[in-house]
C-alpha distance (Angstrom), angle and dihedral (degrees) to the residues before:
residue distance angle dihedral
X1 . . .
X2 3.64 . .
X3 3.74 114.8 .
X4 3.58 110.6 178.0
X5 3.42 125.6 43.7
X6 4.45 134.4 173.9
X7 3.49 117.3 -151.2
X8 3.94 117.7 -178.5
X9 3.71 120.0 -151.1
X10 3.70 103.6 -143.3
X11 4.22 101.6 -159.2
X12 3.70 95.2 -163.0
X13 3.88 134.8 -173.8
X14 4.43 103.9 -142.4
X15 3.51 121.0 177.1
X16 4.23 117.3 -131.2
X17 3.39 111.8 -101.7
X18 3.94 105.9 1.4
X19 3.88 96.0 100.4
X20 4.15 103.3 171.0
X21 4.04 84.0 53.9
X22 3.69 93.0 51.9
X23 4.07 90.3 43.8
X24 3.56 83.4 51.9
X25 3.98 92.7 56.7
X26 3.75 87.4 52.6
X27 3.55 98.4 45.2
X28 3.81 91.3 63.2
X29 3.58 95.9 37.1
X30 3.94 84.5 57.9
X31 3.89 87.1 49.4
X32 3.86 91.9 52.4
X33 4.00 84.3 41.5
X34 3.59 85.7 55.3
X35 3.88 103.0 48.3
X36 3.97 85.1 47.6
X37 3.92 91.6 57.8
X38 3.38 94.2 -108.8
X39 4.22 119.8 166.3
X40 3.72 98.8 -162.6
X41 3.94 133.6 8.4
X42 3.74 118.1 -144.1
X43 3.94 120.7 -151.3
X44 3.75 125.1 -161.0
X45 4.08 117.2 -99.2
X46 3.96 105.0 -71.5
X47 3.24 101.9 11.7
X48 3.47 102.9 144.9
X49 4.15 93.5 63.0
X50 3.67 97.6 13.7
X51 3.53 124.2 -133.1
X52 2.94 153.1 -57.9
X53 3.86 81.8 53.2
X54 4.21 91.2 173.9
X55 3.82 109.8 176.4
X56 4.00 96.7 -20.9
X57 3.87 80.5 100.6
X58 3.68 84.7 61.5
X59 3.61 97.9 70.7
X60 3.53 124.8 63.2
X61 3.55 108.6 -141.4
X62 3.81 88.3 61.4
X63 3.76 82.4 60.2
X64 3.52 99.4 47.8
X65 3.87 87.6 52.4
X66 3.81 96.5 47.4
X67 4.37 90.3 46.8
X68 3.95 87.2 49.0
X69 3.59 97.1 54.3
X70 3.70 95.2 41.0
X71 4.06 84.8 53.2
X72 3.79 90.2 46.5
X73 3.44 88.9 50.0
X74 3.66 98.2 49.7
X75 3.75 91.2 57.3
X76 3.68 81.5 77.5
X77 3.53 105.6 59.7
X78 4.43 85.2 70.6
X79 3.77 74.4 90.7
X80 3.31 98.3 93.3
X81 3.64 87.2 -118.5
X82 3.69 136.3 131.0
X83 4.22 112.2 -57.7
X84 3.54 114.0 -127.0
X85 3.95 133.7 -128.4
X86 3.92 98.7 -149.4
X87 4.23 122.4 167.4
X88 3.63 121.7 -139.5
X89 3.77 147.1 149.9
X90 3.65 107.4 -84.2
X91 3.55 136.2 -156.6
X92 3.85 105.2 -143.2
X93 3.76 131.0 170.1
X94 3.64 88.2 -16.0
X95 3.74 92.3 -49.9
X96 3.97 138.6 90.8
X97 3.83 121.6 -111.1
X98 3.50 136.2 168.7
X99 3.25 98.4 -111.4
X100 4.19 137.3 -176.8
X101 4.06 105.6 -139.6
X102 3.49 126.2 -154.6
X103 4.07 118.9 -143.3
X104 3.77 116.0 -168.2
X105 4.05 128.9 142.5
X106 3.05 99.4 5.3
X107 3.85 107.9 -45.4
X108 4.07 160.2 64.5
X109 4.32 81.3 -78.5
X110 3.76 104.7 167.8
X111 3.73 126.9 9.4
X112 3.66 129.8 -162.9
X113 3.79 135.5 -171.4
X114 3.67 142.4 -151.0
X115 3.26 122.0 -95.2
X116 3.83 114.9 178.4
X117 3.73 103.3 45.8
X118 4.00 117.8 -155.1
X119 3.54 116.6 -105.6
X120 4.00 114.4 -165.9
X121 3.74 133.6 -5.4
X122 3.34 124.9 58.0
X123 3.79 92.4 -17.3
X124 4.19 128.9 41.2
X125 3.44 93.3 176.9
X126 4.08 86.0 165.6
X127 3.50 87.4 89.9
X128 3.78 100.1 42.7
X129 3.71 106.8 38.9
X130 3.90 142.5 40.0
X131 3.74 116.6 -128.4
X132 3.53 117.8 -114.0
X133 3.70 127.1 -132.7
X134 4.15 117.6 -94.4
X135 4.22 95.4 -78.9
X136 3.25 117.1 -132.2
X137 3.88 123.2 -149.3
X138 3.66 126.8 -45.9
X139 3.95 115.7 -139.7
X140 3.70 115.1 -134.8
X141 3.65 117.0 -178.7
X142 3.90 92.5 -48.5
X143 3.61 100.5 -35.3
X144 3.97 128.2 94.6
X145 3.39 115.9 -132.1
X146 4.30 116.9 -165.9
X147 4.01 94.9 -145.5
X148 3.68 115.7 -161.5
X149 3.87 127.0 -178.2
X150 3.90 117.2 -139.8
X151 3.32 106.3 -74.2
X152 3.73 92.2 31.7
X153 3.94 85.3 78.4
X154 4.51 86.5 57.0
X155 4.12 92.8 79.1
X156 3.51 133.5 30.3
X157 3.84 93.2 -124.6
X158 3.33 92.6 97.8
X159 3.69 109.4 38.3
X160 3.54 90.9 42.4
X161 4.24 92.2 58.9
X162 4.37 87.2 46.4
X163 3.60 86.2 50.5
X164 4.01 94.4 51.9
X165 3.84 88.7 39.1
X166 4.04 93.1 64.4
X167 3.93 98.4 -95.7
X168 3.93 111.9 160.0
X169 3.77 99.5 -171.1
X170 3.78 128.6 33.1
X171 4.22 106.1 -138.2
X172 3.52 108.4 -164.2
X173 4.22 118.8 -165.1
X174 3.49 95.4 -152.8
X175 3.82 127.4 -158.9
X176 3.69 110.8 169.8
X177 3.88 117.4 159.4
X178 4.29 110.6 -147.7
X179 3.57 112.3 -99.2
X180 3.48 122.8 158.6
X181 3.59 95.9 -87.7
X182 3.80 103.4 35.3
X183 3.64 107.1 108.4
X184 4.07 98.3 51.2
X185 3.86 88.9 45.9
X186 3.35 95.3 49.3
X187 3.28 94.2 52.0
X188 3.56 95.0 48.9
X189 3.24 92.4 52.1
X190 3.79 90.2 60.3
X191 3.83 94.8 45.2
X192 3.71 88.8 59.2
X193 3.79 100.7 47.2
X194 3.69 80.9 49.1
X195 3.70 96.1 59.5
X196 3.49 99.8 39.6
X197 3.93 94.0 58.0
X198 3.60 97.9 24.6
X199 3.87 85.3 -128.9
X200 3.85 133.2 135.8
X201 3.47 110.9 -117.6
X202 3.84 133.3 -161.7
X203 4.20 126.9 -150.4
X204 3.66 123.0 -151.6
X205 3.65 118.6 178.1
X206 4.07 132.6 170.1
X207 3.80 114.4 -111.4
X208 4.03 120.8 -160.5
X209 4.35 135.1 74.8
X210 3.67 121.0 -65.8
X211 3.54 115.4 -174.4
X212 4.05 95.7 -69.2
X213 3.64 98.3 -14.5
X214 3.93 122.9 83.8
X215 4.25 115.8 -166.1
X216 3.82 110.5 -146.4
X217 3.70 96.3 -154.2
X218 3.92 101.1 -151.0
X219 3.58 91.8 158.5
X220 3.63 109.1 -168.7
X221 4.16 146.6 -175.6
X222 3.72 118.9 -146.0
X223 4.11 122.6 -173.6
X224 3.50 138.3 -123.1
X225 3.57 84.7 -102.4
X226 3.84 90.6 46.0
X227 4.03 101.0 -110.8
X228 3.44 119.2 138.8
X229 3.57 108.7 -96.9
X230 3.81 102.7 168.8
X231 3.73 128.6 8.6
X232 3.83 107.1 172.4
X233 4.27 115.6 -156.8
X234 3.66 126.5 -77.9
X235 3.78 130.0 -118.9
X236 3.92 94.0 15.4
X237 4.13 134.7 84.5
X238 4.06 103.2 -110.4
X239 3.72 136.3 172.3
X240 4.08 114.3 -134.1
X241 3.29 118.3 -179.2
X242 3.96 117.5 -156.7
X243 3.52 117.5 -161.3
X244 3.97 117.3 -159.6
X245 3.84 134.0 -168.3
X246 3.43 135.9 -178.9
X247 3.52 124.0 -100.7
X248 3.54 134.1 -149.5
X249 3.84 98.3 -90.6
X250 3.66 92.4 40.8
X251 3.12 100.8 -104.4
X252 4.06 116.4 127.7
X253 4.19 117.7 -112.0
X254 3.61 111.5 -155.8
X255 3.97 113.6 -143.0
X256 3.94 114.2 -116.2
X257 3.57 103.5 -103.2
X258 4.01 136.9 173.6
X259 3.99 111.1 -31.2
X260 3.65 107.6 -165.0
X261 3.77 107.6 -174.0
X262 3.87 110.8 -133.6
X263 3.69 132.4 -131.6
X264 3.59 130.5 -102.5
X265 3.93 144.3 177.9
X266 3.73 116.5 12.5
X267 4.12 88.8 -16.6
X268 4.09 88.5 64.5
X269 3.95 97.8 33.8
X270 3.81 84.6 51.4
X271 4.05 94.9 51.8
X272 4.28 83.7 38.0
X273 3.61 85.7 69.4
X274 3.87 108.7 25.3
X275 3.86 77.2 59.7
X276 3.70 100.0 43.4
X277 3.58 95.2 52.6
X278 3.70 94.3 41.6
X279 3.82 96.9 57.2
X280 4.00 89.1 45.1
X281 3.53 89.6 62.8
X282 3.72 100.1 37.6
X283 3.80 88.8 48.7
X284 3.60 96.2 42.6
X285 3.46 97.1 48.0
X286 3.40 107.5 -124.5
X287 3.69 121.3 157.9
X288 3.88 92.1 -134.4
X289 4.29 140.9 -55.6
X290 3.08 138.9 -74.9
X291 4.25 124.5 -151.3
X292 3.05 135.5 -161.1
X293 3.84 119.4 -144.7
X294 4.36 127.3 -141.7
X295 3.58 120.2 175.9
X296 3.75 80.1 -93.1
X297 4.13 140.0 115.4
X298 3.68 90.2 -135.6
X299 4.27 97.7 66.8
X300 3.57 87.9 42.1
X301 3.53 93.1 58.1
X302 3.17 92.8 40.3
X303 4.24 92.5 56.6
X304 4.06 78.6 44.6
X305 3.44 99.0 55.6
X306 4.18 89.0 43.5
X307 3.83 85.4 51.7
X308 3.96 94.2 51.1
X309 3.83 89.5 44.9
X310 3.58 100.6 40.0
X311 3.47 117.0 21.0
X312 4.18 123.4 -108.1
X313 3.85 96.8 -96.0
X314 4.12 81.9 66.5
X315 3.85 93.4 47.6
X316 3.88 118.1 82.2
X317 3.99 110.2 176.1
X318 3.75 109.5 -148.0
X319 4.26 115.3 -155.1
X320 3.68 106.5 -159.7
X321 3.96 104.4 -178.4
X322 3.75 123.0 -177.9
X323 3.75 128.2 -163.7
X324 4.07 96.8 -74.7
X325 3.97 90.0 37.5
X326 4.36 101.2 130.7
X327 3.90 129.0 -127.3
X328 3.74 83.1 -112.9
X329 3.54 105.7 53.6
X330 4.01 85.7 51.8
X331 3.85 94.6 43.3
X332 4.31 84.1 43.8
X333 3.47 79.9 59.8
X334 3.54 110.7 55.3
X335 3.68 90.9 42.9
X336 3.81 92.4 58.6
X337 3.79 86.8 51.2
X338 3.57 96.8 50.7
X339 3.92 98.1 46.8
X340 4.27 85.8 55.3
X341 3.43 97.0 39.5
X342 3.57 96.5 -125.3
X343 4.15 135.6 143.2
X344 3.28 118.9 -101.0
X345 4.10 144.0 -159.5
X346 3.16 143.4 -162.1
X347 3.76 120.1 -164.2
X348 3.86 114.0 164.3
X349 3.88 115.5 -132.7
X350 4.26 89.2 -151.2
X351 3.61 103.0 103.1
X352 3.56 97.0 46.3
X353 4.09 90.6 41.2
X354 4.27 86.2 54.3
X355 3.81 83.5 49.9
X356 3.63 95.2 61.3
X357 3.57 103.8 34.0
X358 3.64 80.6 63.8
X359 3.23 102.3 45.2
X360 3.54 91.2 42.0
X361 3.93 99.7 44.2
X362 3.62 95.9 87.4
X363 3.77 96.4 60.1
X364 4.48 90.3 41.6
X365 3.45 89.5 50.1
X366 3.92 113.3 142.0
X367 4.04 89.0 9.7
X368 3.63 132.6 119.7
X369 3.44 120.3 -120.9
X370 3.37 115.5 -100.1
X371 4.25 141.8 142.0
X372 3.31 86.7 -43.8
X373 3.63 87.3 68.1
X374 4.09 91.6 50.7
X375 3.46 96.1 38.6
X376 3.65 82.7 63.3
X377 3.64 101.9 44.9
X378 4.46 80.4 46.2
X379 4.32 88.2 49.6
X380 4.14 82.5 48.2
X381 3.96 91.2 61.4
X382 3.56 99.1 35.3
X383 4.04 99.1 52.3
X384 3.72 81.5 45.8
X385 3.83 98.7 51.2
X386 4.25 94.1 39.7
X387 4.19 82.5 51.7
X388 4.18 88.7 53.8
X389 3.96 84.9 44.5
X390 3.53 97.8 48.0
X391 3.93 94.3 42.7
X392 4.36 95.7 47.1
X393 4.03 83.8 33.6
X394 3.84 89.2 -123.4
X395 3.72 127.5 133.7
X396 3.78 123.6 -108.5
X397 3.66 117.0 -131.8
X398 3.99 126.3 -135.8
X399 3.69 114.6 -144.6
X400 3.76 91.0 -162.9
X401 3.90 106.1 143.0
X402 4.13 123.4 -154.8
X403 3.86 90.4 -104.5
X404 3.85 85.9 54.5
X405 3.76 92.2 47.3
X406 3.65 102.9 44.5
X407 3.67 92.7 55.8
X408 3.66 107.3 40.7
X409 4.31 90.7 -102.4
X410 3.98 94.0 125.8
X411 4.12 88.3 75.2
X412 3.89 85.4 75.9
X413 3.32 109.3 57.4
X414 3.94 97.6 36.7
X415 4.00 91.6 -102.5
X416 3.74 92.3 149.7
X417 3.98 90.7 66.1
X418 4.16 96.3 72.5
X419 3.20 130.6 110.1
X420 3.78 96.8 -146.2
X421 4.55 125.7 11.2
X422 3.45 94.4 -147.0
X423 3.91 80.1 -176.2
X424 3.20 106.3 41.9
X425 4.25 104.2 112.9
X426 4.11 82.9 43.0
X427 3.84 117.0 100.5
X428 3.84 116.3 -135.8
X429 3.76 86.7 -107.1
X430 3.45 106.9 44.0
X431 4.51 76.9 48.2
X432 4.24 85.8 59.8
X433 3.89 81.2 49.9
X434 3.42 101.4 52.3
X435 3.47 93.5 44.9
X436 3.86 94.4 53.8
X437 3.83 85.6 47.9
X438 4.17 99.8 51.4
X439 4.07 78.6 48.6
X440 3.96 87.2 62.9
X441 3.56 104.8 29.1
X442 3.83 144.9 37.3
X443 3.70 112.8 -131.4
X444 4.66 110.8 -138.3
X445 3.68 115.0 -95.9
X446 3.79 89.3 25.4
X447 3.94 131.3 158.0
X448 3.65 103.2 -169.4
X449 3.61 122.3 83.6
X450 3.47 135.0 -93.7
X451 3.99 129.4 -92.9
X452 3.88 124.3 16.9
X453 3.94 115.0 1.5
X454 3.93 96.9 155.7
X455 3.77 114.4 70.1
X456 3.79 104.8 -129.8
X457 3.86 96.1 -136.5
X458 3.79 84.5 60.2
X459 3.87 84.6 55.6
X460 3.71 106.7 36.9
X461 4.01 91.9 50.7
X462 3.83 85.2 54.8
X463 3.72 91.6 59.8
X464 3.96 93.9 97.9
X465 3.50 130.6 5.3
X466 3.96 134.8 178.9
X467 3.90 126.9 -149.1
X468 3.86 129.8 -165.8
X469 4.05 114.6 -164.0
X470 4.06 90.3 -149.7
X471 3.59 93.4 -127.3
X472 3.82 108.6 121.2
X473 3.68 123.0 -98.7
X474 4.17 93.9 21.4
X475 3.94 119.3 120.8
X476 4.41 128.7 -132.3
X477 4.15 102.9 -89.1
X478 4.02 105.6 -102.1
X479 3.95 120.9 -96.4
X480 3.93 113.8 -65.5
X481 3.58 100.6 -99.6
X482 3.92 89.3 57.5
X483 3.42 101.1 45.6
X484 3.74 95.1 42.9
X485 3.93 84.3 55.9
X486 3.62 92.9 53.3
X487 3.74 97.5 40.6
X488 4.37 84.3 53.3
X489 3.82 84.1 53.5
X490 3.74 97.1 48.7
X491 3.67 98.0 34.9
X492 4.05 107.4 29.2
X493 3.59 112.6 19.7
X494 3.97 104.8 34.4
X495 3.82 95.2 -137.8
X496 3.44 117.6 -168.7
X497 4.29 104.4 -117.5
X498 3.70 85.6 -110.9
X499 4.20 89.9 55.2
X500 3.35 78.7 46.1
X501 3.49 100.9 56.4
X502 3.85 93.4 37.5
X503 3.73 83.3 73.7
X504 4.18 94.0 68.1
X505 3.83 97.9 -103.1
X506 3.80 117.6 148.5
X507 3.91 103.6 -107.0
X508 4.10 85.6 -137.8
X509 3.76 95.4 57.1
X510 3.90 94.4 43.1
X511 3.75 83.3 56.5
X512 3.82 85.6 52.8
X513 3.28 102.1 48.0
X514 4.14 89.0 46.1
X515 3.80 90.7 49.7
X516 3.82 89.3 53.6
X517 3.73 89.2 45.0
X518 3.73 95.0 53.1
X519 4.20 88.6 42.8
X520 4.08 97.5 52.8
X521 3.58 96.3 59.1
X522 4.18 90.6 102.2
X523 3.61 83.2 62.9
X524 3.87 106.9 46.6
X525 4.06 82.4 52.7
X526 4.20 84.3 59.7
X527 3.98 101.1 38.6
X528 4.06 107.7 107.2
X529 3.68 123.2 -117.5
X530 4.06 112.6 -66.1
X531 3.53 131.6 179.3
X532 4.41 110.8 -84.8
X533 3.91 114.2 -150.8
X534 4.04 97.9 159.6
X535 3.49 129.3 70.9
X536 3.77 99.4 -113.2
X537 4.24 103.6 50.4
X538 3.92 111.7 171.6
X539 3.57 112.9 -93.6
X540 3.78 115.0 30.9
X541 3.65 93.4 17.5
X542 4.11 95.1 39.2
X543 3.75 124.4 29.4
X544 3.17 131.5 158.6
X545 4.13 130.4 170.2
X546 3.32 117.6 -83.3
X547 3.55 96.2 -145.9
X548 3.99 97.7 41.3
X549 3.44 127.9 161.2
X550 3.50 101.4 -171.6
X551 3.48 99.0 98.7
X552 3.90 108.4 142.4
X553 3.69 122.5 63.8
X554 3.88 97.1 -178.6
């Protein structure tokens, strides 16, 4: 009988879809494994085509690519080495499953499936996957190990069957994108599985940017007696190695090993994003960004953030004044390029503006001005900033904030134009607070410098700000705080309007805030990709009609 055992949680970063690079990451994770004294190295859930995988597990020849590697791969384990724990989409039975594989001596050994599927936000695997049967046990060199898939860890169906079928250790293959609330429920999770078996279990999750997804890592150990044995850092790849024994009642003692306390509030939305937008880039293969800059907090956190992920030499700042730009928002700008170090430009938008006033001012005849007019002045600076990206092959970054998306705001400033809204799941005031935080603090793995990067009259004239549609009869939006309250009720908490109202919002300007809500849809369905840290982000976690005539909720 076996009575120590290492396992290594390998808290990897994969990229979707390129499978011989992600081998690759596990292949030298299972040499460090190996040179640590590790038995078997456990990979997060998918980590052999990352995820999210969408409908690549639609088409076969993706499959046929992903099993062939996996087999190739397995060939290796005849070393003698460690075995490896990897996730992947697996053809079963004729079907596809997510599926946890075990390689050992030289082959596919042990495979396990999914069981409870994820139905909603971010992933509807219901339409992707079939579920698996309840697993039972895998054997590992003498020791049973309950394996559970990601949302196999949500119930206690399926801990509760590996715990009456002889497993020893719970192994979870995580996969939990951040939301707001991740890393308590997660936990909780854990603690519960652990008291209903009276099992240790171990976490391994994937950390790194997938399209609008970012995986914390966070990795963690927890007892039989539910302490925290191992809790491996956030936001970066790591190696922990926990190293089991027996104990006298047979059940297995994990050793206390590194506890890295993770983030939270502004310090983990911050890294969320810095890390989002990092791996975008790096994974897209873009030489660097390009931003952008209004007379407004939310572009110059936006350049901040790029400089923290990416390093100044990848930042350019682009000023794009038009006739009624201020001295301020120019000299704003400058100063926010000097404090991060970065190059700025400033080409002015007024020659090409005159250009299509004219052309333009036999069709506006006899009309007001009115969005139109700043939706052109917005279209102006975006054509100009996607030309700049497309010619220095660099990727041009929306500022567009939650507030702006939810009700229809991003039109104005040419938001729709970016390749990737870093800021896109971050209301306007929770942007002011980030920015006020980077000024005091300097996030880990960070590029930018230390000490104030945001100039605070950027920030403090972002405080409040009021909106009119220029349709007649409609009222300027309330101050931030307000409408970023209301917008959390309508969009987050699903208040009833009387909750609503119980929280001393004018009844008229929640029905203007809905009725802007309901109207913007068109443009949430054009907004590019942007980083998601809450547990409602537009489009699979918020959708409304697009043509939607339920416009009044009094």
């Amino acid at each position: 009988m076996t009575d120590r055992l290492a396992i290594a949680l390998a808290q990897l970063n994969p990229t979707t879809g390129a499978i011989d690079q992600n081998i690759d990451r596990i292949r030298t994770a299972r040499a460090e494994a190996a040179a640590r004294g590790a038995d078997l190295v456990v990979c997060a859930a998918m980590g052999v085509s990352g995820q999210p995988v969408e409908q690549l597990v639609l088409k076969s020849f993706f499959l046929d690519a992903v099993e062939q590697a996996v087999r190739e791969f397995a060939e290796e384990t005849a070393d003698g080495g460690p075995g490896v724990l990897v996730g992947a989409p697996w053809r079963v039975d004729g079907q596809v499953c997510n599926a946890a594989l075990l390689l050992d001596g030289g082959r596919v050994a042990t495979i396990r499936t999914k069981h409870v599927l994820a139905d909603g936000t971010p992933f509807d695997e219901r339409h992707l996957f079939a579920a698996g049967p309840v697993p039972g046990p895998v054997n590992f060199r003498g020791v049973r190990l309950g394996v559970m898939i990601a949302d196999d860890m949500a119930t206690a169906d399926v801990a509760e069957a590996l715990g009456e079928c002889g497993a020893e250790i719970l192994v979870v293959a995580g996969g939990d994108a951040v939301d707001v609330d991740i890393q308590d429920r997660r936990i909780n999770r854990a603690v519960a599985r652990v008291a209903e078996t009276g099992l240790p279990l171990m976490y391994v999750n994937q950390v790194g940017g997938h399209d609008e997804l970012v995986f914390d890592g966070s990795s963690f150990v927890l007892g039989a007696d539910r302490a925290l044995r191992i809790h491996a850092p956030a936001f970066r790849e790591s190696l922990t190695v926990a190293r089991w024994e027996r104990g006298g009642d047979d059940g297995w003692i994990c050793q206390e090993g590194e506890l890295a306390a993770p983030p939270s509030g502004l310090a983990a939305a911050y890294q969320a994003l810095m890390l989002g937008l990092r791996d975008h880039v790096r994974k897209s293969r873009r030489n660097g960004v390009l931003v952008g800059l209004t007379d407004g907090v939310d572009s110059a956190l936006a350049a901040a953030l790029a400089v923290d992920a990416l390093g100044a030499d990848r930042v350019h700042c682009i000023l794009l004044p038009s006739p009624d730009t201020g001295r301020e928002a120019l000299e704003d700008g400058a100063e926010l390029a000097e404090l991060l170090g970065c190059k700025i430009d400033e080409i002015a938008i007024a020659p090409a503006l005159r250009a299509a006033d004219a052309m333009l001012a036999p069709a506006f005849a006899g009309r007001d001005p009115d969005r139109a007019d700043d939706d052109l002045r917005g279209s102006l600076r975006g054509a100009v900033l996607l030309a700049l990206a497309e010619k220095f092959d660099a990727l041009a970054l929306s500022s567009a904030t939650r507030t702006d998306v939810a009700v229809g705001r991003s039109m104005l400033h040419g938001d729709l134009w970016g390749g990737f809204a870093v800021l896109k799941d971050v209301y306007r005031t929770t942007v002011v607070a980030l920015a006020n935080w980077r000024n005091r603090n300097v996030p880990d793995d960070a590029k930018g410098p230390a000490g104030r990067v945001v100039p605070e009259r950027v920030i403090t004239d972002t405080a409040a700000f009021g909106w009119r549609t220029g349709r007649e009869g409609e009222r300027a939006l309330p101050p931030g705080d307000l409408l970023d309250d209301i917008l959390r009720c309508l969009l987050d908490q699903e208040l009833t309007l009387a909750e609503i109202l119980d929280r001393d919002h004018d009844p008229v300007v929640v029905e203007q805030v809905w009725r802007l809500v309901a109207q913007a849809e068109h443009q949430r369905r054009q907004l590019p990709p942007g980083v998601r840290i809450s547990g409602r982000g537009f489009g699979t976690g918020f959708r409304l009609p697009v043509v939607n005539g339920f416009t009044s909720i009094l």
